[in-house]
C-alpha positions in Angstrom: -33.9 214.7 -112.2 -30.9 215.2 -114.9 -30.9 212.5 -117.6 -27.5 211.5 -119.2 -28.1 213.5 -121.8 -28.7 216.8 -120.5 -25.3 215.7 -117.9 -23.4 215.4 -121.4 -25.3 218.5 -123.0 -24.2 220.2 -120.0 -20.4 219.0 -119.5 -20.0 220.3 -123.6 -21.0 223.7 -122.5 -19.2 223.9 -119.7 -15.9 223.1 -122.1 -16.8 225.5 -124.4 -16.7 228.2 -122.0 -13.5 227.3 -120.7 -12.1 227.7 -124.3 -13.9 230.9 -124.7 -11.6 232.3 -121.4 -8.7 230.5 -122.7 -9.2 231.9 -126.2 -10.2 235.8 -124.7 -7.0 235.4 -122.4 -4.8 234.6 -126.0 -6.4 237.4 -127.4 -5.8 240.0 -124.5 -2.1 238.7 -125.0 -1.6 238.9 -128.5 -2.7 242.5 -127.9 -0.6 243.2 -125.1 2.3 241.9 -127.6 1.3 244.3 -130.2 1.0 247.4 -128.3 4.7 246.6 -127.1 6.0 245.7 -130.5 5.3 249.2 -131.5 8.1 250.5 -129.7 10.5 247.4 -131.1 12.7 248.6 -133.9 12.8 247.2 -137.0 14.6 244.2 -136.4 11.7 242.3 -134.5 9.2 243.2 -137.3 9.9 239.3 -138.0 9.0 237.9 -134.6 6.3 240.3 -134.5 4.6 239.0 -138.0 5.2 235.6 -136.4 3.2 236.1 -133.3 0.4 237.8 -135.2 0.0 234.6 -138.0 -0.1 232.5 -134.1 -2.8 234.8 -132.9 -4.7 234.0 -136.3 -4.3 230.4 -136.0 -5.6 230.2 -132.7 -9.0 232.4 -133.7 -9.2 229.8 -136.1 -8.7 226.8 -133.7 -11.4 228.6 -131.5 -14.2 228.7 -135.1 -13.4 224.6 -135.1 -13.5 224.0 -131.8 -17.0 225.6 -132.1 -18.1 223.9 -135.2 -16.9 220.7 -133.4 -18.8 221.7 -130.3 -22.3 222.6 -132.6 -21.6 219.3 -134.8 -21.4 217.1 -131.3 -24.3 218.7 -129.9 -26.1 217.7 -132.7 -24.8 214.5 -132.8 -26.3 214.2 -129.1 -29.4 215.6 -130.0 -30.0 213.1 -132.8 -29.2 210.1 -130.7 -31.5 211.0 -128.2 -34.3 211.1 -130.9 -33.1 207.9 -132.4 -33.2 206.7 -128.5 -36.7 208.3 -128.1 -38.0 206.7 -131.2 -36.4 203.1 -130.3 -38.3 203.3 -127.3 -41.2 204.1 -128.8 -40.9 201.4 -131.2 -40.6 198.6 -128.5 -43.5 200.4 -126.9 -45.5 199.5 -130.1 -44.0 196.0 -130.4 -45.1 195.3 -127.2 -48.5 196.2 -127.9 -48.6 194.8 -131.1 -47.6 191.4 -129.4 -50.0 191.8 -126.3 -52.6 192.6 -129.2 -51.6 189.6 -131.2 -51.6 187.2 -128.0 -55.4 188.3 -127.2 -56.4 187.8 -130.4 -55.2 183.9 -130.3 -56.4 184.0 -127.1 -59.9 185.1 -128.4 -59.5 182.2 -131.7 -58.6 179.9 -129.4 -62.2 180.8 -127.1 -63.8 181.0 -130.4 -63.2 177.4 -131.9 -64.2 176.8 -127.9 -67.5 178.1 -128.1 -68.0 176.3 -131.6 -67.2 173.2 -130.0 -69.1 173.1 -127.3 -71.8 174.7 -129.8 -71.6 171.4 -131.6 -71.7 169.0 -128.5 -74.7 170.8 -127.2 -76.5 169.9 -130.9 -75.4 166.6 -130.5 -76.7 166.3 -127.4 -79.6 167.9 -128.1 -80.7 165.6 -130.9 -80.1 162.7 -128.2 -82.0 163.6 -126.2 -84.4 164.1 -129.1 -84.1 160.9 -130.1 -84.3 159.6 -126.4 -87.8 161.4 -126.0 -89.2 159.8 -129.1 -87.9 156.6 -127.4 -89.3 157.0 -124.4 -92.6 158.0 -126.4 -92.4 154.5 -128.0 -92.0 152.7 -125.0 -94.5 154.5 -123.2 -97.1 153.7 -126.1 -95.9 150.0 -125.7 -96.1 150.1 -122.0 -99.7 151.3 -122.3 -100.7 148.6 -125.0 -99.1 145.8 -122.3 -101.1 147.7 -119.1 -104.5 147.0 -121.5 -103.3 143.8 -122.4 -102.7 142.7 -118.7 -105.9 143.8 -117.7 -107.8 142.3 -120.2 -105.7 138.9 -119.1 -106.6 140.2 -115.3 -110.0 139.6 -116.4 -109.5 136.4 -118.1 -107.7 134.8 -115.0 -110.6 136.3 -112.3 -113.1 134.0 -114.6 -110.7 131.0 -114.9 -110.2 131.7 -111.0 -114.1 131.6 -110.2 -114.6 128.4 -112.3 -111.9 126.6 -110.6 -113.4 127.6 -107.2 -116.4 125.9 -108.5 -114.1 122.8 -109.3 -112.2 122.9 -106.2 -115.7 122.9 -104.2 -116.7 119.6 -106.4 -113.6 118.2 -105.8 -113.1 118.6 -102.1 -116.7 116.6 -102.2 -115.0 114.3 -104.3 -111.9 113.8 -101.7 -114.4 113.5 -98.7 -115.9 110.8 -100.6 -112.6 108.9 -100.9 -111.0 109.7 -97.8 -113.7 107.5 -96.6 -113.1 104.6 -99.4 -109.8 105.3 -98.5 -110.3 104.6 -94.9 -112.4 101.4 -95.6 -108.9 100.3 -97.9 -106.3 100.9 -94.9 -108.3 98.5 -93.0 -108.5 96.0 -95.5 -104.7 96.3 -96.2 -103.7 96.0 -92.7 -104.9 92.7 -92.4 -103.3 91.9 -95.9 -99.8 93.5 -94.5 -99.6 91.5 -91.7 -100.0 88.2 -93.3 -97.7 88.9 -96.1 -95.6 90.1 -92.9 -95.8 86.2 -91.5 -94.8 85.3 -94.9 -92.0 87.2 -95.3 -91.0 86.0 -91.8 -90.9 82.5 -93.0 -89.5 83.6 -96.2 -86.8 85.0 -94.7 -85.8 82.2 -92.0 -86.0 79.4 -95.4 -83.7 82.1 -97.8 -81.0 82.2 -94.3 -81.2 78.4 -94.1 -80.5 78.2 -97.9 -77.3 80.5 -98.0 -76.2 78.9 -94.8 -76.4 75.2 -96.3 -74.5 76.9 -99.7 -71.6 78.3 -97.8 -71.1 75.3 -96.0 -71.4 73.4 -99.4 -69.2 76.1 -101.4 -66.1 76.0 -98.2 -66.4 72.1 -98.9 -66.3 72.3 -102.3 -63.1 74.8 -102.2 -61.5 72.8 -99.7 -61.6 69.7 -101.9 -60.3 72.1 -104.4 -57.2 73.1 -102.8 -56.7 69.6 -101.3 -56.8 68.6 -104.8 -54.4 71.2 -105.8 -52.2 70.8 -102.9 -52.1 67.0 -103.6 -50.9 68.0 -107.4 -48.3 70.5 -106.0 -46.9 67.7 -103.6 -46.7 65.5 -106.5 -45.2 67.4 -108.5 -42.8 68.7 -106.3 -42.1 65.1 -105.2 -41.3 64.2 -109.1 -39.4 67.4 -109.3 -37.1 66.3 -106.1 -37.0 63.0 -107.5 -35.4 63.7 -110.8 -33.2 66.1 -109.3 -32.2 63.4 -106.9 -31.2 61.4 -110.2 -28.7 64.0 -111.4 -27.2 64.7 -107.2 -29.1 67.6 -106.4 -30.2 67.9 -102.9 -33.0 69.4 -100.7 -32.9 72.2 -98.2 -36.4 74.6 -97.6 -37.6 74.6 -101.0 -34.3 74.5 -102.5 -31.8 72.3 -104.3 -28.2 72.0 -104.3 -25.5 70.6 -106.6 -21.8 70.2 -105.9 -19.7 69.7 -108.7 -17.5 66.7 -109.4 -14.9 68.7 -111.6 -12.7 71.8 -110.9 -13.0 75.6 -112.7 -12.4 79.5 -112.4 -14.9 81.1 -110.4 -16.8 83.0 -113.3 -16.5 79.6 -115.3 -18.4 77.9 -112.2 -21.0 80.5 -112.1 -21.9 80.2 -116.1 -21.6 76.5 -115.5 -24.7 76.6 -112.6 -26.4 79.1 -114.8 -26.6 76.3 -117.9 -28.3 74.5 -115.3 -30.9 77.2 -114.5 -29.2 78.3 -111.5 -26.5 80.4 -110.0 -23.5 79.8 -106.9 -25.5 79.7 -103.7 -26.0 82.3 -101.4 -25.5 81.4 -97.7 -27.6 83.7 -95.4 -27.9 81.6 -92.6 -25.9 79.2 -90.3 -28.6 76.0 -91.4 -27.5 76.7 -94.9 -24.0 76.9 -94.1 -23.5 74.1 -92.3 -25.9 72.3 -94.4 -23.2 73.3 -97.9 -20.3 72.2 -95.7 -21.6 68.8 -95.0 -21.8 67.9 -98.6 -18.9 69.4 -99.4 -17.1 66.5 -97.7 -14.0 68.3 -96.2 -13.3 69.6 -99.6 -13.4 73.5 -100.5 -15.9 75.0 -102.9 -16.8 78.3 -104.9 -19.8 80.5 -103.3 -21.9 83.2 -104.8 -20.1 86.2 -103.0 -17.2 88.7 -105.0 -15.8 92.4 -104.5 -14.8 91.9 -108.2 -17.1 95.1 -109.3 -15.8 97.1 -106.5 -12.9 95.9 -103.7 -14.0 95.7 -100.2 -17.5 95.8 -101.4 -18.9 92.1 -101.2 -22.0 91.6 -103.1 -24.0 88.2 -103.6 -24.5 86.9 -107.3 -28.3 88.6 -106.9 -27.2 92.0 -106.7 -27.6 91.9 -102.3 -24.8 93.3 -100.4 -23.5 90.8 -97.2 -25.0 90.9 -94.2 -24.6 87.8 -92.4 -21.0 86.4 -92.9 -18.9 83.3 -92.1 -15.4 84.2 -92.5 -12.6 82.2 -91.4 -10.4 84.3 -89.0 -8.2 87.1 -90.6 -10.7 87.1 -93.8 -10.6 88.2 -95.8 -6.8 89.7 -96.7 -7.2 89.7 -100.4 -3.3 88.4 -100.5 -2.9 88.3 -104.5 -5.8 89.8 -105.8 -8.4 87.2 -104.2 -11.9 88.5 -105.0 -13.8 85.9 -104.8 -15.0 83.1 -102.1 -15.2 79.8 -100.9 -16.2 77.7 -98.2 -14.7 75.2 -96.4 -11.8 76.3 -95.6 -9.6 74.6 -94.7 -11.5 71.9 -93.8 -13.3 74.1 -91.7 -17.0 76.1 -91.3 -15.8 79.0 -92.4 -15.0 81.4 -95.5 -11.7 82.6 -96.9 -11.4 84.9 -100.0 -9.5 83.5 -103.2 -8.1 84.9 -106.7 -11.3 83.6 -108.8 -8.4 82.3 -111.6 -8.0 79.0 -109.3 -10.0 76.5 -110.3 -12.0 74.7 -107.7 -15.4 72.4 -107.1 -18.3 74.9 -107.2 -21.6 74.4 -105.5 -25.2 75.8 -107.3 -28.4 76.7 -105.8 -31.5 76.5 -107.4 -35.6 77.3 -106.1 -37.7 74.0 -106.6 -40.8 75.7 -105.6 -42.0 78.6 -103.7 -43.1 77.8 -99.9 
């Protein structure tokens, strides 16, 4: 198989023969003109020494064209050595690095073996050391075993000298089994009298606590008759003195209507001086109990929207529940947040501006039922 270099070797030669036919064919016809320039005249001896110095140039043309031929072929010829050698060269680089790559490869292997080399000793001296342990322990082991049996002994002689014991001691136990026996009976006869006298004991100790709860239920009774008495009394002096100033009684609770006239918050601060605040009607008995003293006159109650309209609380912070307005109450015509009873002249509520002064009525706890 034809390389590329022998296909160029070969196209060269192949030109240079063409140029050796060209160059014979300008030769044959530079002679052919010479031949017939003999029989020119004279005259054409010019253009006959011109075509011979052309027939000389191109002999020369044909030497270069040779040289040029030589000068390429050896051109080609030193390429493909230089080619040849370049190959040859990587060839060698190759190896050289294949060669370099086995011997990290071995290094590597090496400092492998040296390693393992090294574990190996270390494990060999533990295991050197865990022999001369094991020796140790075995020598211990061995002192304990002789130790043991020497106790083994010991404890066979304690064991046959407390079989001798246990023998004199079952003989012992026989012995006051029977005492024993002879003691049940007698304490039988001692259980059951203490029995009976527990019995009796017993019946006297219920008797006893029987007679003190009676005595301690009449002795607490007194007590809270006593107390009971003082309460009455003092809730008789209490009613009494409050009777005095025009207070008056209803289910543990007094009441005072005014004899002068004021502002709703004036009324309030005025039943607070007095320990008490505008009365809270949560019941028809109280209501128609506030009406009667009022005497067909109106009075201020302990019920306002003041904080919030349409929202009625009582003076203690309750909302209302049970209500006694009159009918159409309330309309709050002309900012009327606050109430009063008896009006007019009626059982009944209506809401009022609490700037108009009117007769108040206060509500105080006496005592608790």
């Amino acid at each position: 198989m034809e390389t590329a270099q022998d296909k160029y070797i070969n196209s060269n030669c192949t030109t240079e023969n063409k140029l050796d036919k060209q160059n014979s064919k300008n030769t044959l016809f530079l002679s052919s003109n010479l031949y017939e320039g003999m029989s020119v005249d004279e005259d054409d001896q010019a253009t006959h020494s011109t075509r011979r110095n052309l027939g000389l140039n191109i002999a020369w043309r044909r030497y270069y064209n040779l040289t040029a031929v030589c000068v390429v072929l050896l051109c080609v010829i030193l390429l493909t050595v230089v080619t040849v050698l370049w190959v040859k060269y990587n060839d060698l680089n190759t190896e050289n690095n294949q060669l370099q790559t086995s011997y990290n490869n071995l290094t590597m292997q090496k400092e492998q073996l040296q390693t393992s080399y090294n574990n190996l000793t270390m494990q060999k001296d533990q295991l050197q050391t865990s022999y001369n342990n094991l020796t140790m322990q075995k020598d211990q082991l061995q002192t304990s075993y002789n130790n043991l049996t020497m106790q083994k002994d010991q404890l066979q002689t304690s064991y046959n000298n407390l079989t001798m014991q246990k023998d004199q001691l079952q003989t012992s136990y026989n012995n006051l089994t029977i005492e024993r026996d002879q003691l049940q009976s007698t304490n039988y006869d001692l259980s059951r009298e203490k029995d009976q006298q527990e019995a009796k004991l017993k019946e006297l100790t219920k008797e006893m606590i029987t007679l003190q709860a009676r005595y301690n239920n009449m002795t607490n009774k007194s007590d809270q008759l006593q107390k009971e008495k003082d309460t009455i009394q003092m809730n008789l002096a209490a009613i009494v003195s409050h009777f005095k100033l025009g207070w008056r009684y209803l289910n543990s609770k007094i009441y005072y209507v005014s004899a002068g006239k004021k502002t709703w918050s004036e009324s309030r601060q005025d039943c607070r001086n007095r320990g008490a605040d505008l009365a809270v009607i949560n019941s028809r008995e109280k209501q128609d109990f506030i009406v009667n003293q009022l005497s067909n006159s109106r009075a201020w109650i302990g019920v306002s929207d003041r904080d919030r309209e349409g929202v009625w609380k009582w003076v203690d912070g309750t909302p209302l529940t049970t209500k006694f307005w009159c009918g159409g109450e309330p309309n709050n015509a002309g900012e009327e947040d606050c109430a009063e009873t008896g009006f007019p002249n009626r059982n009944c509520w209506n809401d009022r501006n609490c700037e108009t002064e009117e007769t108040w009525i206060c509500e105080k706890v006496l005592f608790s039922n």
